[in-house]
C-alpha positions in Angstrom: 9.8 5.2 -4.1 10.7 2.9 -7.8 14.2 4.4 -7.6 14.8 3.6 -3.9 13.4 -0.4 -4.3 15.6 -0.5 -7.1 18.4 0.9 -5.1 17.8 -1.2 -2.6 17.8 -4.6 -4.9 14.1 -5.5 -4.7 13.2 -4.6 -7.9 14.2 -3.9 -11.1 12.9 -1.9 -14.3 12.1 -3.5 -17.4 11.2 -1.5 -20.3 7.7 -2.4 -22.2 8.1 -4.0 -25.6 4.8 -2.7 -26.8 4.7 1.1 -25.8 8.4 2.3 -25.2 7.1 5.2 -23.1 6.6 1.8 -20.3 8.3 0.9 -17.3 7.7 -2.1 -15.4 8.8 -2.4 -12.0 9.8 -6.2 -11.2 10.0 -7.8 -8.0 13.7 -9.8 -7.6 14.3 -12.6 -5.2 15.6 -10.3 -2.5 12.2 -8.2 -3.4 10.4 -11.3 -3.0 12.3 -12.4 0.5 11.6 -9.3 2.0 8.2 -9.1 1.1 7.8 -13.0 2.8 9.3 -11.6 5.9 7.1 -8.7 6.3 4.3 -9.4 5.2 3.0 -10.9 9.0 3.8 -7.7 10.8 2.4 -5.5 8.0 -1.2 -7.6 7.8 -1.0 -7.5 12.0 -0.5 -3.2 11.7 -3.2 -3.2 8.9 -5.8 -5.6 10.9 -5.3 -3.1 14.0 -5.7 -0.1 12.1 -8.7 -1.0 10.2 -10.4 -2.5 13.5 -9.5 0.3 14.9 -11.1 2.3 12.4 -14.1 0.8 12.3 -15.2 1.0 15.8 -14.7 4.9 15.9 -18.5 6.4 14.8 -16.8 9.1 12.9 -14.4 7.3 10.7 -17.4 5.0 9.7 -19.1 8.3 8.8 -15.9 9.1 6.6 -14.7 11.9 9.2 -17.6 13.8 8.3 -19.9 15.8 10.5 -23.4 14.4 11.0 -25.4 17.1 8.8 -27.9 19.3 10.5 -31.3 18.8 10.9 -33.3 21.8 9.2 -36.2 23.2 11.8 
């Protein structure tokens, strides 16, 4: 995903001065543009997914099945 950001322009690498076995991956102008531009529709998807979510009983319980009650 790092290579195809970079590919794309929105980011860049930049090697750690302290531990050479670092990469940073910095955001560029054109990173930061598209990031302003989408962040509305992704918060908008995320909102509706996590409402969503959180009305459904069995996500709330994580997916899991409600354990059974020993007799």
């Amino acid at each position: 995903m790092c290579a195809r950001l970079e590919d794309a322009g929105l980011t860049l690498r930049d090697l750690c001065e302290d531990d050479r076995r670092g990469v940073y991956s910095v955001i560029t102008d054109a990173g930061r543009k598209r990031y302003a531009e989408t962040e509305p529709t992704y918060c908008a998807v995320l909102r509706t997914a996590l409402d969503k979510a959180a009305s459904d009983p069995e996500a709330r319980r994580g997916g899991r099945r409600r354990p059974r009650r020993l007799t």
